[in-house]
C-alpha positions in Angstrom: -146.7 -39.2 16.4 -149.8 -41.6 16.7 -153.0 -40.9 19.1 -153.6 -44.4 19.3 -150.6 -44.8 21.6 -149.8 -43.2 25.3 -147.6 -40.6 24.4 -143.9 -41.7 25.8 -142.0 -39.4 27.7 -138.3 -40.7 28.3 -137.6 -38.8 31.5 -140.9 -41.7 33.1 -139.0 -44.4 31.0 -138.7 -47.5 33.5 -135.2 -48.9 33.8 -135.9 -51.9 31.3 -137.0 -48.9 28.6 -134.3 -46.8 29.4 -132.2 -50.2 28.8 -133.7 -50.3 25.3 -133.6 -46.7 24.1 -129.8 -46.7 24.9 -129.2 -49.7 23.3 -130.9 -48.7 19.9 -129.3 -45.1 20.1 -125.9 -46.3 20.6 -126.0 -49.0 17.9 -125.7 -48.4 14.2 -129.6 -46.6 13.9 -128.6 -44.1 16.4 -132.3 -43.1 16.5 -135.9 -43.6 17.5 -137.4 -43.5 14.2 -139.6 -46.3 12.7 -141.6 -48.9 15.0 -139.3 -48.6 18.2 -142.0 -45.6 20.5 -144.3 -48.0 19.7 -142.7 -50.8 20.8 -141.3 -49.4 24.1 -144.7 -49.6 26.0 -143.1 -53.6 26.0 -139.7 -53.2 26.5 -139.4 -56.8 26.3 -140.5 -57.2 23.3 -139.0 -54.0 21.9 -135.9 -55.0 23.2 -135.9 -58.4 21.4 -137.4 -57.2 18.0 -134.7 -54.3 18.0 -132.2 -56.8 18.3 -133.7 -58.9 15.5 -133.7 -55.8 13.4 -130.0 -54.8 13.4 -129.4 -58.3 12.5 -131.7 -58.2 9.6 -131.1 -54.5 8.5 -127.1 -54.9 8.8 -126.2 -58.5 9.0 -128.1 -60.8 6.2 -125.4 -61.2 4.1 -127.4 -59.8 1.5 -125.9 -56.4 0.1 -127.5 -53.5 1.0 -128.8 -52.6 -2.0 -131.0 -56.0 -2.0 -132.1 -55.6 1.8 -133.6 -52.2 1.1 -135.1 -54.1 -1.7 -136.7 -56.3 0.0 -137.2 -53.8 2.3 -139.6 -51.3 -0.3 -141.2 -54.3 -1.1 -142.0 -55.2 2.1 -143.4 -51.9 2.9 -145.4 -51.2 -0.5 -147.2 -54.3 0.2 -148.1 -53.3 3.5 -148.0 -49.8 2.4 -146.5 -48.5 5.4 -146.1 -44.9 5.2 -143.3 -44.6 7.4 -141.3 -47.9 6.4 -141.1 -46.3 2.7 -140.9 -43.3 3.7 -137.5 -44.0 6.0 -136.2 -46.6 3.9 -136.8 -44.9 0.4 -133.6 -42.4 0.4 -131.8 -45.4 2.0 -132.8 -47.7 -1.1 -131.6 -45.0 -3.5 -128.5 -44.4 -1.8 -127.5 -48.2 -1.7 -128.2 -48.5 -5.8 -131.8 -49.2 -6.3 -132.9 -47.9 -9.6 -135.3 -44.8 -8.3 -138.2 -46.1 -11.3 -137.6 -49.8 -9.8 -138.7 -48.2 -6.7 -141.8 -46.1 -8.1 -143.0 -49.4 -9.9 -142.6 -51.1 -6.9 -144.6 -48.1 -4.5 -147.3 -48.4 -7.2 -147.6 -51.8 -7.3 -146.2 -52.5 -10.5 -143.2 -55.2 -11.6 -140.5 -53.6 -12.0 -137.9 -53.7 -15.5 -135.0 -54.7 -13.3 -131.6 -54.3 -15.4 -130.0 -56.6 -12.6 -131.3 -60.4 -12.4 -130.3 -60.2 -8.2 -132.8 -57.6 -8.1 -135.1 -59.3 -10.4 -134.6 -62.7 -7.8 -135.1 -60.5 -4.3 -138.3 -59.0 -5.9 -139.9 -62.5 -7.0 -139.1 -63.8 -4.0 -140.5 -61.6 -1.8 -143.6 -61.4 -3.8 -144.2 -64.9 -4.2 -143.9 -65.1 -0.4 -146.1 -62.6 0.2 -148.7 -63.3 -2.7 -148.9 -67.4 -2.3 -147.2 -67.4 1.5 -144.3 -69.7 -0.4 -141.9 -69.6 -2.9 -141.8 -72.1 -6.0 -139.3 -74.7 -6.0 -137.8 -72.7 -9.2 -137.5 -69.7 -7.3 -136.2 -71.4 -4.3 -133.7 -72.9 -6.2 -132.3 -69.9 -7.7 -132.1 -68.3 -4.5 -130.2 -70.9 -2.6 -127.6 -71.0 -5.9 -127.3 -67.2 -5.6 -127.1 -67.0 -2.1 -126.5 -70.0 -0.4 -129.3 -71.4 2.4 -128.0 -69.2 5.2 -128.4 -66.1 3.5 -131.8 -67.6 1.8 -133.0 -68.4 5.4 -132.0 -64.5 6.4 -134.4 -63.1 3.2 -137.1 -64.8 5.0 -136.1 -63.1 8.6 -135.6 -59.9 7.5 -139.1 -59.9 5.0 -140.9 -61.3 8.5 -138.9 -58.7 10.8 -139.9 -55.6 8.3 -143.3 -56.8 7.9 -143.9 -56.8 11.9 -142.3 -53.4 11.7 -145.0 -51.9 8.7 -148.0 -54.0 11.1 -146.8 -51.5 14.0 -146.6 -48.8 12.1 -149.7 -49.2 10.6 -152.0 -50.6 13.6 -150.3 -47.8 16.0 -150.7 -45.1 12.6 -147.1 -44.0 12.9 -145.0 -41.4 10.7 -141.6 -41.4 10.6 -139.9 -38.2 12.0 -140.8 -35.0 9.8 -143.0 -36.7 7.3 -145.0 -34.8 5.9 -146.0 -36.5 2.8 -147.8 -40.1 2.4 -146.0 -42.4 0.0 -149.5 -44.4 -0.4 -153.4 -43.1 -0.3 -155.3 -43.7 2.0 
């Protein structure tokens, strides 16, 4: 998976990583793909961070369709290989347009037909591009949404970007990749 990690064996795992890895495959991922072999050489920290994730991945408020928005554009600006990869079919699947999607992977703005999708994408990228959002795009996010769901964009754009730092710094595929969504 990565040569710049220790390769994990579960049958070694200590008890606080065998804590972990039964807690992530018994929630709603039921599976190790993504950042969480990386994170297990800290169990405390995968532990916490897996937690934050199932909030953010399942629990925003946001419909699905617009997390695994955020989601692809989180990863295309990181261009994590393996958050793309992984959350790609899961975008389609939930309703994102598949040539949104390729505008997005190529670094392109997207035509979006649906002004939620068009308000995800801007804010993301104006947090990502000027580390704030405008006061106009604020605005229309907190209308749209509300502040609670507003203040959950932000977690889960912060959670999936530590995830596409982990998988980039540790050079981790996702299970069976075999194709890179971005050059390198």
């Amino acid at each position: 998976m990565t040569d710049r990690l220790p390769h994990f064996d579960a049958s070694y795992a200590t008890p606080e990583q065998k804590a972990v890895l039964e807690e992530i495959l018994s929630g709603p991922r039921g599976n190790l793909n993504g950042p969480f072999l990386g994170w297990i050489h800290s169990p405390e920290l995968a532990q916490q961070a897996q937690r934050l994730g199932a909030f953010c991945r399942y629990h925003t408020g946001l419909p699905l369709r617009l997390s695994e928005l955020a989601i692809l554009v989180t990863a295309a600006r990181w261009q994590a290989q393996a958050e793309w990869y992984i959350h790609y079919p899961i975008a389609l699947e939930a309703g994102v347009s598949p040539h949104d999607a390729e505008a997005i992977r190529v670094g392109q703005v997207p035509a979006f037909s649906d002004p939620d999708d068009a308000l995800i994408y801007t804010f993301a990228t104006e947090l990502y591009d000027a580390r704030r959002v405008s006061d106009p795009t604020y605005a229309a996010t907190v209308a749209r949404f509300g502040h609670k769901v507003t203040i959950n964009l932000v977690g889960l754009l912060g959670y999936y970007a530590l995830v596409a730092m982990t998988l980039n710094v540790f050079d981790m595929r996702a299970h069976g990749q075999d194709t890179l969504p971005f050059a390198e």
